[in-house]
MDAnalysis code that builds the backbone (N, CA, C; Angstrom):
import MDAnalysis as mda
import numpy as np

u = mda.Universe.empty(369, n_residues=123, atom_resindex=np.repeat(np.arange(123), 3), trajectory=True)
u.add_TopologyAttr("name", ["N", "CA", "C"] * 123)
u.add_TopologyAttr("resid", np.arange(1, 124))
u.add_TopologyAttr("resname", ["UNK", "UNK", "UNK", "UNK", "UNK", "UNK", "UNK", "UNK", "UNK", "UNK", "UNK", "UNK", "UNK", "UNK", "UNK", "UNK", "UNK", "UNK", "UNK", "UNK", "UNK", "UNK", "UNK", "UNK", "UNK", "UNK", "UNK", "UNK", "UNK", "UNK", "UNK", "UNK", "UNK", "UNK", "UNK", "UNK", "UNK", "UNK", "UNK", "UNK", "UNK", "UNK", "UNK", "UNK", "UNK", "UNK", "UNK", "UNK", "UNK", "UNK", "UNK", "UNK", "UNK", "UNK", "UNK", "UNK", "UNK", "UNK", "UNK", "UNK", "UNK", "UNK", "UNK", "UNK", "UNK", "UNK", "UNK", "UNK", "UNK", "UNK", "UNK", "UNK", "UNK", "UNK", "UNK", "UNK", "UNK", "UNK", "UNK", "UNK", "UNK", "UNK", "UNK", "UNK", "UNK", "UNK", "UNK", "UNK", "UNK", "UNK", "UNK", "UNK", "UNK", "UNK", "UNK", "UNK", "UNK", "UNK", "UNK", "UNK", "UNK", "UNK", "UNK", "UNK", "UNK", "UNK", "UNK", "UNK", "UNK", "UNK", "UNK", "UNK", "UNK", "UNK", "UNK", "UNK", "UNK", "UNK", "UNK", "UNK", "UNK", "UNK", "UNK"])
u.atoms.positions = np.array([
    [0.844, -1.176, 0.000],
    [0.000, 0.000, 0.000],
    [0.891, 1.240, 0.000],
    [0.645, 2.165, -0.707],
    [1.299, 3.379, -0.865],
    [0.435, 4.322, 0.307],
    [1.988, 4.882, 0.827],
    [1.439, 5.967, 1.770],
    [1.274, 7.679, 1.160],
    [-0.184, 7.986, 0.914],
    [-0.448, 8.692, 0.626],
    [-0.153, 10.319, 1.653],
    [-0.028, 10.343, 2.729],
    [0.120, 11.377, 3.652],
    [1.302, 12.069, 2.919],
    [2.296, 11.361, 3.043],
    [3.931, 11.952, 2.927],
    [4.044, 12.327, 1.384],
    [3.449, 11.888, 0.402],
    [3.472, 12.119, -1.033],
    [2.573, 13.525, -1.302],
    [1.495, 13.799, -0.631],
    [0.089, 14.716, -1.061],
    [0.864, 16.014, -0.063],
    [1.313, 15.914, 0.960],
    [2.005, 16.780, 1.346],
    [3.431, 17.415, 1.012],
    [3.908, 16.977, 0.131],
    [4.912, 17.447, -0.999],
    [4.294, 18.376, -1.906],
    [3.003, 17.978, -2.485],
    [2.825, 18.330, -3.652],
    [2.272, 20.040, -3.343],
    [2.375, 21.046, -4.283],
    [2.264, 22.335, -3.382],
    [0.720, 23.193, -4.075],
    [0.386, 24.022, -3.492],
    [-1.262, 24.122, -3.236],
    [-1.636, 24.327, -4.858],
    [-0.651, 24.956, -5.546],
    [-0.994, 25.294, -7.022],
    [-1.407, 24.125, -7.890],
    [-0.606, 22.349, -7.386],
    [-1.142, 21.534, -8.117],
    [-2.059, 20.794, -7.594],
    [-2.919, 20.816, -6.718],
    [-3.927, 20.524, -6.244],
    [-4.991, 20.031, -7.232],
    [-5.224, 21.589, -7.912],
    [-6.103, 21.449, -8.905],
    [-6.527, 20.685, -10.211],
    [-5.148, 20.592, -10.296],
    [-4.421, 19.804, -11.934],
    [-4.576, 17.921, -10.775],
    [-3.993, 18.075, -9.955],
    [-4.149, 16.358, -9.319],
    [-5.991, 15.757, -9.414],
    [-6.098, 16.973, -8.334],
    [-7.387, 16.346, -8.001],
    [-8.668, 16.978, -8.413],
    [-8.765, 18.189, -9.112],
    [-9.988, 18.752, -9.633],
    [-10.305, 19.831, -8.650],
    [-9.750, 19.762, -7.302],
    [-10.036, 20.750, -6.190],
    [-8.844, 21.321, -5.754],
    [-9.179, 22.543, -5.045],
    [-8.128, 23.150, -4.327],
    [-7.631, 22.791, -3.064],
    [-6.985, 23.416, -3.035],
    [-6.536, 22.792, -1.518],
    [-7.560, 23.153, 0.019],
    [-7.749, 24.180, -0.383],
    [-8.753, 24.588, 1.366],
    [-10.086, 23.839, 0.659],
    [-10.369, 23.150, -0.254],
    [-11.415, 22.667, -0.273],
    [-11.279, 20.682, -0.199],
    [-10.145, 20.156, -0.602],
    [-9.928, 19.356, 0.016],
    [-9.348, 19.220, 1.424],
    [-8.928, 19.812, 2.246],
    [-9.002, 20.042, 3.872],
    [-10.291, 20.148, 4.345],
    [-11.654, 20.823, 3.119],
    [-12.584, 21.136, 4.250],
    [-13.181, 19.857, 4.339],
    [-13.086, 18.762, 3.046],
    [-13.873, 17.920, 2.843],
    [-12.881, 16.541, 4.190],
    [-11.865, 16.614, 4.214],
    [-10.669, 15.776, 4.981],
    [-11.825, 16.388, 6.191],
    [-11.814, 17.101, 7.007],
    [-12.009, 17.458, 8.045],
    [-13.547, 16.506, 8.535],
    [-14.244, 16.937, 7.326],
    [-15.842, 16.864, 7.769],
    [-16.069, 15.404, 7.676],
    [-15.078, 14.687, 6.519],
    [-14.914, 12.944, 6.694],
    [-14.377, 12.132, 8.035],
    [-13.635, 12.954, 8.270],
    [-13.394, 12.510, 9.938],
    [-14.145, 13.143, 10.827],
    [-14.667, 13.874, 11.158],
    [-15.544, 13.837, 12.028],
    [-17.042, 13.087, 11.733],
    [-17.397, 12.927, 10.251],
    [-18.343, 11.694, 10.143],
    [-18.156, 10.296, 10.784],
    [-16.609, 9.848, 10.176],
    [-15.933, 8.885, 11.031],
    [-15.883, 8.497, 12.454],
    [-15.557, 9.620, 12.816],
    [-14.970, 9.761, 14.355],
    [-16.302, 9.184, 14.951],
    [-17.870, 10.175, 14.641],
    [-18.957, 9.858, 15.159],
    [-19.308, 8.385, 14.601],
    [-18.994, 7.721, 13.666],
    [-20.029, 6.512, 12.912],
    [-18.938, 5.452, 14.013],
    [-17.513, 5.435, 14.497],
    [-16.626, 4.619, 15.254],
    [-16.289, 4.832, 16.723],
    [-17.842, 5.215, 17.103],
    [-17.341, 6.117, 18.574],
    [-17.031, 4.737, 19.549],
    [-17.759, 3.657, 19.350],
    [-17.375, 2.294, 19.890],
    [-16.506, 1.541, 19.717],
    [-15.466, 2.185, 18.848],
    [-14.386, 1.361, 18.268],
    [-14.244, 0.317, 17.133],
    [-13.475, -1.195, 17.152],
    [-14.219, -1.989, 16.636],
    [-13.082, -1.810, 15.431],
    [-12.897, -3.157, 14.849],
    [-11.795, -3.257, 13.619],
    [-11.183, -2.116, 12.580],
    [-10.098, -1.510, 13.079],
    [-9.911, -0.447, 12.204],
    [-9.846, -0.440, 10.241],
    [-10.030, 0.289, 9.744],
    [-10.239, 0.076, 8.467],
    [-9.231, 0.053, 7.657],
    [-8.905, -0.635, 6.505],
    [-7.914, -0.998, 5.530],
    [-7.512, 0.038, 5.210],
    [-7.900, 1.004, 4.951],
    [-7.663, 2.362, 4.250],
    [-8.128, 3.756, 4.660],
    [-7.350, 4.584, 5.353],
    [-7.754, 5.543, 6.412],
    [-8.861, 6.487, 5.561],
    [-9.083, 7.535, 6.666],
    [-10.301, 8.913, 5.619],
    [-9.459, 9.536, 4.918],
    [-8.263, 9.599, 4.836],
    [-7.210, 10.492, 3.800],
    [-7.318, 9.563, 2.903],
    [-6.962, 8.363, 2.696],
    [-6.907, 7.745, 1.265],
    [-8.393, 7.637, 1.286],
    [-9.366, 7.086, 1.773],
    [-11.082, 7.245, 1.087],
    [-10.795, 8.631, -0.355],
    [-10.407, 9.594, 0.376],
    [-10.621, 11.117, -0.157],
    [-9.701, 10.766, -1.187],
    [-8.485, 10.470, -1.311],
    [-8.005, 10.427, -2.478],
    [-8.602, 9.424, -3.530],
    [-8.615, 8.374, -2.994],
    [-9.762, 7.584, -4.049],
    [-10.651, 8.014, -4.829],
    [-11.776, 8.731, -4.135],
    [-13.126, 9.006, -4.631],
    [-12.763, 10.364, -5.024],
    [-11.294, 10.766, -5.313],
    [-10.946, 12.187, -6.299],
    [-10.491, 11.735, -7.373],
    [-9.429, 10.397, -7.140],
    [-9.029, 10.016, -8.395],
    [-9.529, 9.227, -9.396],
    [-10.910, 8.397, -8.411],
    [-12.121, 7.467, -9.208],
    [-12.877, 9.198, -10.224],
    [-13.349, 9.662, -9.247],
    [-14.144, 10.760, -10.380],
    [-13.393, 11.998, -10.934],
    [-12.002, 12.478, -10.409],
    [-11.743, 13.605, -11.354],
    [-10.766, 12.944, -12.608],
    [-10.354, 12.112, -12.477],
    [-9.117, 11.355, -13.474],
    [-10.150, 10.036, -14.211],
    [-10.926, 9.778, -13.698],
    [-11.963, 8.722, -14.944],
    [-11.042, 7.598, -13.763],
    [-10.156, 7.299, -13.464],
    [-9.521, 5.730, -13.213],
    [-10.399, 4.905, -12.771],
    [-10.569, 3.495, -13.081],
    [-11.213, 2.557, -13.026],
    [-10.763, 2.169, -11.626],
    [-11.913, 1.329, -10.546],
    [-11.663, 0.676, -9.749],
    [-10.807, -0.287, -9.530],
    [-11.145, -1.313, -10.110],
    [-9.461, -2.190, -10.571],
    [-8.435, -1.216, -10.364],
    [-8.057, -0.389, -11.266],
    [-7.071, -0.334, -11.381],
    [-6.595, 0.489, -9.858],
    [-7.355, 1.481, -9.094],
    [-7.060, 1.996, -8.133],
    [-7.045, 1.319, -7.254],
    [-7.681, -0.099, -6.830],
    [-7.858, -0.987, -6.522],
    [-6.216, -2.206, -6.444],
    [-5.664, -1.838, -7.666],
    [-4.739, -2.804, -7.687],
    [-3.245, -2.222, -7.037],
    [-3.622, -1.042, -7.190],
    [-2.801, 0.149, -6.293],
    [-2.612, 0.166, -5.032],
    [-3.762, 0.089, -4.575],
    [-4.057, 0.519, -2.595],
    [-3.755, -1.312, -2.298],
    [-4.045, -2.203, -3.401],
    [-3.580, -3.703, -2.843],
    [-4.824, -4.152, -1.738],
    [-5.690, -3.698, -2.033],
    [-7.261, -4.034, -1.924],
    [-7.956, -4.718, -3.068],
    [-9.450, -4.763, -2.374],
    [-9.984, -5.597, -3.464],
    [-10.946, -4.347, -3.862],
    [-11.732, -4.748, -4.920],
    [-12.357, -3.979, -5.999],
    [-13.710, -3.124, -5.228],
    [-14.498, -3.872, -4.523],
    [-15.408, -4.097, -3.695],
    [-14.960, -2.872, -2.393],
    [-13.792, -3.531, -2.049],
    [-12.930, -2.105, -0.647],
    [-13.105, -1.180, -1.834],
    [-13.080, -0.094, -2.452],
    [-12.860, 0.622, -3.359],
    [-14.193, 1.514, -3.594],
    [-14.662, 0.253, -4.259],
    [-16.385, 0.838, -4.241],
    [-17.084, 1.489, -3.154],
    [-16.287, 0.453, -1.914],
    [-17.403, 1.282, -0.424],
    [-16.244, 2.451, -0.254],
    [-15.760, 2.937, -0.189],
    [-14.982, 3.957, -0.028],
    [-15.054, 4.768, -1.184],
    [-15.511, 4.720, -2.221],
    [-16.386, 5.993, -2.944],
    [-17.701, 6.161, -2.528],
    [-18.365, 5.644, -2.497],
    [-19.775, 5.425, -1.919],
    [-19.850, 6.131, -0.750],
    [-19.051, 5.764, 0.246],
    [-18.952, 6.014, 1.594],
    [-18.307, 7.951, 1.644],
    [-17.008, 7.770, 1.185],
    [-17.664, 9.533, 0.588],
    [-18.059, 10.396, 0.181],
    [-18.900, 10.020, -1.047],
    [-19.422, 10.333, -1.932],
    [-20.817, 10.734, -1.245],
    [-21.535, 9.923, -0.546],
    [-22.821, 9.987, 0.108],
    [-22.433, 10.940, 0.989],
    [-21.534, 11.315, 1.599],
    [-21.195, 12.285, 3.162],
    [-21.570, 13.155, 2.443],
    [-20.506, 13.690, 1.416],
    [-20.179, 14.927, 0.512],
    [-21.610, 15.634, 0.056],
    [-22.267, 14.531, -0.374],
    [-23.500, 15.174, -1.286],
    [-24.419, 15.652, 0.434],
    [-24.658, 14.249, 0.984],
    [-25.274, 15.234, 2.319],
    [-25.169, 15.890, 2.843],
    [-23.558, 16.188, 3.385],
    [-23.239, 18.394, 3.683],
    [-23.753, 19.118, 2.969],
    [-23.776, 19.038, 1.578],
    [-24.380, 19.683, 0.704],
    [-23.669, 21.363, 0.814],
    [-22.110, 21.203, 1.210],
    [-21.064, 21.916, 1.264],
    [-20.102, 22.117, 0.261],
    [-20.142, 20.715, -0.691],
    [-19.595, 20.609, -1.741],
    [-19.874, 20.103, -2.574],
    [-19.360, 20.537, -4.328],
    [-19.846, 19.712, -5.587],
    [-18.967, 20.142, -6.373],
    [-17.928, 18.555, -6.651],
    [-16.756, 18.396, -7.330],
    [-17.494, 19.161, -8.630],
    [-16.446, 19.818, -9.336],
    [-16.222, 20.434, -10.884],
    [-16.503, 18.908, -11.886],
    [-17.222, 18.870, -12.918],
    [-16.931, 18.103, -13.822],
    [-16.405, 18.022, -14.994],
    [-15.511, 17.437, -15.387],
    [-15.053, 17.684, -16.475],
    [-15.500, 18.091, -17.682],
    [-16.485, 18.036, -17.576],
    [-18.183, 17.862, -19.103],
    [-18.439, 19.592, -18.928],
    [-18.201, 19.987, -17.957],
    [-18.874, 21.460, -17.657],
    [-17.945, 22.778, -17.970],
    [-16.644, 22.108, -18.428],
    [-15.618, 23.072, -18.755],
    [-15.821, 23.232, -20.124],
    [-16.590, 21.912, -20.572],
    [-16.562, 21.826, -22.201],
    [-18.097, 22.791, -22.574],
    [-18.599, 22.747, -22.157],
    [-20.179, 23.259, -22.236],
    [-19.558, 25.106, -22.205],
    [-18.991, 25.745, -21.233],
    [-19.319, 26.853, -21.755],
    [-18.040, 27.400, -22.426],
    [-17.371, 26.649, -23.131],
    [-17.038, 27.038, -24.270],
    [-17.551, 27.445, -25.451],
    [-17.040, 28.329, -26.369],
    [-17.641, 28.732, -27.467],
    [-17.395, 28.493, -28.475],
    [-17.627, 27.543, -29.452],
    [-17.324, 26.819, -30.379],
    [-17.246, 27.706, -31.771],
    [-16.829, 28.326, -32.118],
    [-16.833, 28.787, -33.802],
    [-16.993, 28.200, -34.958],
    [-18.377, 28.197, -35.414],
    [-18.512, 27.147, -37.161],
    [-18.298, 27.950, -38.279],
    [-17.673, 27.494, -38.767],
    [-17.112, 28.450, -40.365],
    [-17.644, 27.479, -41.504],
    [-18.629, 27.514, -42.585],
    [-19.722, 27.137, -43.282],
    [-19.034, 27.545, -44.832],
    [-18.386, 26.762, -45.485],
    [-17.686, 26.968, -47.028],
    [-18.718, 26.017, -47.719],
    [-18.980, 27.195, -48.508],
    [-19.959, 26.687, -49.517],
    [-19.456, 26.401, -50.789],
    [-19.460, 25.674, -51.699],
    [-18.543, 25.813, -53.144],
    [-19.823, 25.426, -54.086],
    [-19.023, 26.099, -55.446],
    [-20.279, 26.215, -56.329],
    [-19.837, 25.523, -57.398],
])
């Protein structure tokens, strides 16, 4: 398993955006509010999880801002396909219920662009 802490904290706030689709104070706000979902859903303790709330968050940035397939992120973290899925799911559902945040999509950069048609007619 790759340790994500020591790598994401290298990288500096300008490429945030280009990594993960978000900025940086907006992935901290979302880090923050996943652990304290956590903190409350594990207040009894009980088998700690394969993959902490920092990698959940990187997952379910690099499953939806980079397209990467489960497998393959999957074959990465050295989990199974299934661990993967509940850990998008699992933040994905927080995220939309704060209703604090809504990742950029890639489809929406293309939309308000302005396309120019140039129409050659020949006779």
């Amino acid at each position: 398993m790759i340790n994500n802490i020591k790598r994401i904290k290298k990288i500096k706030e300008e490429n945030y955006q280009k990594i993960f689709g978000i900025k940086k104070n907006t992935f901290d706000k979302i880090l923050k509010l996943l652990n304290e979902v956590y903190r409350i859903e594990h207040l009894r303790g009980g088998h700690p999880p394969k993959l902490s709330v920092f990698d959940r968050i990187v997952i379910m940035l690099l499953y939806y801002h980079n397209y990467r397939t489960m497998e393959n992120i999957a074959f990465e973290y050295g989990v199974a396909k299934s661990t993967i899925c509940e850990c998008v799911k699992w933040a994905e559902n927080i995220r939309i219920k704060s209703e604090e945040f809504s990742l950029p999509k890639n489809r929406e950069l293309v939309r308000d662009t302005e396309i120019e048609v140039v129409l050659v007619m020949r006779d």
